[in-house]
C-alpha positions as CSV (number, residue, x, y, z in Angstrom):
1,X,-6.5,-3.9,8.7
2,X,-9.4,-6.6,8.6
3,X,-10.9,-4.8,11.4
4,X,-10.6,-1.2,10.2
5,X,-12.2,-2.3,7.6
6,X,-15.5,-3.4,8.6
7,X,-14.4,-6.7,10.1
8,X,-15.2,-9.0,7.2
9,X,-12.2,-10.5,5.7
10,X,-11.5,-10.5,1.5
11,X,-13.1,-13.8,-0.3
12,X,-12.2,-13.0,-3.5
13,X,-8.6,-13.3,-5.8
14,X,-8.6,-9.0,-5.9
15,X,-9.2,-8.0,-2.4
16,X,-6.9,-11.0,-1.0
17,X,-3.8,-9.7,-2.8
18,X,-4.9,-6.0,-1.6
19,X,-4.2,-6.9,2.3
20,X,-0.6,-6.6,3.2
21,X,1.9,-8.9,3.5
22,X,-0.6,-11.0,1.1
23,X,1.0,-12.1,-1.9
24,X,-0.5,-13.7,-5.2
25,X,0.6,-17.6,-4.2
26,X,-1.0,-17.2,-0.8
27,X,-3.9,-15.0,-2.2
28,X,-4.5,-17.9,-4.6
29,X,-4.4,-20.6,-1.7
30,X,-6.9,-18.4,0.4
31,X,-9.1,-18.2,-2.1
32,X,-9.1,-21.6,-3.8
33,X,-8.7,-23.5,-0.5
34,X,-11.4,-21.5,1.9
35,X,-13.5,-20.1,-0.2
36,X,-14.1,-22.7,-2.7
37,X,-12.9,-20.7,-6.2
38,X,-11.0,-21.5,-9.3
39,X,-7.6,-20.4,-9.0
40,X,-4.0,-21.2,-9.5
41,X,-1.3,-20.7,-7.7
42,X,2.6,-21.4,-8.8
43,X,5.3,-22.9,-5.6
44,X,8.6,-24.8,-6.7
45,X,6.7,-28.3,-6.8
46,X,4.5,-26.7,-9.8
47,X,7.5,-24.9,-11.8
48,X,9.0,-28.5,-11.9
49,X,6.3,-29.6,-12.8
50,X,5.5,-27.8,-15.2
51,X,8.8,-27.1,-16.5
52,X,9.1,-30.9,-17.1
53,X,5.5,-30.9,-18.8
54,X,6.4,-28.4,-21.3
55,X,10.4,-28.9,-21.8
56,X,10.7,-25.5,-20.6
57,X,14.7,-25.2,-20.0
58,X,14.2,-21.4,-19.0
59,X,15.9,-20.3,-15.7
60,X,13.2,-20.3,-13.0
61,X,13.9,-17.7,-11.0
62,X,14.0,-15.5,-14.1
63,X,11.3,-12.5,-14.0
64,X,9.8,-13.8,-17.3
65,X,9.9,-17.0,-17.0
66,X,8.2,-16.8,-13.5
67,X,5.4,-14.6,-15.2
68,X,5.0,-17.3,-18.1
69,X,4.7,-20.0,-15.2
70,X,2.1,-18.1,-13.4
71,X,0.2,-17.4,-17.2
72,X,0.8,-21.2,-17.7
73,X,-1.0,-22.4,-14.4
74,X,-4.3,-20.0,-15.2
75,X,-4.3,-21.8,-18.5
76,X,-4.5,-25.3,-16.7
77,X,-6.6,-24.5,-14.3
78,X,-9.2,-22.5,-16.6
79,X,-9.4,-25.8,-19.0
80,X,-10.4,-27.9,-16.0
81,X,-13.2,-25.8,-14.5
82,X,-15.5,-28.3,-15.2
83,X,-13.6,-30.9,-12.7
84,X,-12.1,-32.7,-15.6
């Protein structure tokens, strides 16, 4: 896919999720880890953590609650841009 498309692989949160078989925690990893860029991604460690932050007693495998997790992390991660 890379190669059919120009050769250059996707550096940015959009075009990583666009590649198959790419999925928004990896997407997230890619772009945050190798290309240097502000963005969250949400594994088991971080809905326990998170869950325990917040008192958040919600089933985790739960559609919504997975979907608040994810709006949760971007919140965190947005505050400390500045590397605070």
């Amino acid at each position: 896919m890379i190669v059919a498309s120009g050769g250059e692989f996707p550096n940015t949160l959009s075009a990583l999720r666009n590649v198959p078989g790419i999925g928004d925690y990896t997407a997230g990893a890619i772009a945050s880890i190798a290309f240097k860029q502000v963005e969250h991604v949400v594994d088991g460690n971080v809905v326990r953590v998170l869950a325990r932050l917040k008192a958040i007693s919600a089933n985790p495998k739960d559609k919504l609650t997975v979907k608040n997790f994810w709006k949760l992390a971007a919140q965190l991660v947005t505050l400390d841009e500045r590397g605070i």
